[in-house]
C-alpha positions as semicolon CSV with decimal commas, in nm:
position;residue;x (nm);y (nm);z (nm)
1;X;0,000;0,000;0,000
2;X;0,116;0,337;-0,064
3;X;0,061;0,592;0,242
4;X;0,078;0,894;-0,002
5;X;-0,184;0,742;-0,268
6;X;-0,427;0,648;-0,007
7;X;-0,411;0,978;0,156
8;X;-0,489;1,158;-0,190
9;X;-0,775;0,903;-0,214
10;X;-0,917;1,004;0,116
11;X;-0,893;1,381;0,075
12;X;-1,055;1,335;-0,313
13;X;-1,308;1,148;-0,153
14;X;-1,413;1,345;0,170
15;X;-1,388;1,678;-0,103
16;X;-1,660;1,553;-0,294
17;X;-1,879;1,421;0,063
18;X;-1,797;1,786;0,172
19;X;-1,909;1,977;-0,090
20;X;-2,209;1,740;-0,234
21;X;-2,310;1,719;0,152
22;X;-2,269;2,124;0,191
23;X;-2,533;2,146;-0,126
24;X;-2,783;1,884;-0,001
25;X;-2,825;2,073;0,317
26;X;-2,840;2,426;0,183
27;X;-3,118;2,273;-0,032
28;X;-3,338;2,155;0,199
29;X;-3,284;2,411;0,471
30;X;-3,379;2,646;0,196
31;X;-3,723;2,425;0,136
32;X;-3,786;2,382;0,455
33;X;-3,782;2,724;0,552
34;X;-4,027;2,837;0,192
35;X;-4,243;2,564;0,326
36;X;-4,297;2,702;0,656
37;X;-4,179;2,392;0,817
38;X;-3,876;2,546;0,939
39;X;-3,871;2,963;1,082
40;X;-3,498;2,979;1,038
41;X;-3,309;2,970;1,382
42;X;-3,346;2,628;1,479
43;X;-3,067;2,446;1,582
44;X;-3,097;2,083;1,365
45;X;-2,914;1,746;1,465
46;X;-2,787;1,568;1,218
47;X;-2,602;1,218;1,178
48;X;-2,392;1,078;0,903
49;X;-2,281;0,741;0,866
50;X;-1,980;0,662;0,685
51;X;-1,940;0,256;0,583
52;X;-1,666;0,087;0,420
53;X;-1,807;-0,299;0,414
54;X;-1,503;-0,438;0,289
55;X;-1,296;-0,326;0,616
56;X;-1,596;-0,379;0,831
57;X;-1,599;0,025;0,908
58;X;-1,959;0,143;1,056
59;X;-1,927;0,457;1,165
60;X;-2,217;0,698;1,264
61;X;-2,112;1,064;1,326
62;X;-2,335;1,333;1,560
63;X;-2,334;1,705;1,542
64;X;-2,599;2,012;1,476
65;X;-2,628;2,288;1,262
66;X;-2,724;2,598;1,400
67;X;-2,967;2,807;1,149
68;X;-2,836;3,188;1,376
């Protein structure tokens, strides 16, 4: 294995979670709050779960985003 190709792999990979995630979210916040079903200063929990079946990785990951 080479430590310098994997970490390239990694960062290419968490780029395109980071931004594709960044959109998703913007997107619905953005519905949610036309819809009325959101006022816009909630705080919202979230959870992402990152899997990797091959090396048996399950990971879930907590945190909120704060709409103020």
């Amino acid at each position: 294995m080479d430590e310098d190709v994997l970490n390239i792999q990694i960062r290419k990979f968490l780029k395109n979670v980071g931004i594709t995630s960044q959109r998703e979210i913007e997107l619905a916040v953005r519905a949610a709050i036309n819809s009325g079903k959101l006022t816009g200063n909630e705080t919202l929990k979230t959870t992402v779960k990152l899997s990797i079946t091959e090396i048996g990785l399950d990971k879930q990951i907590d945190g909120e985003i704060a709409l103020e």
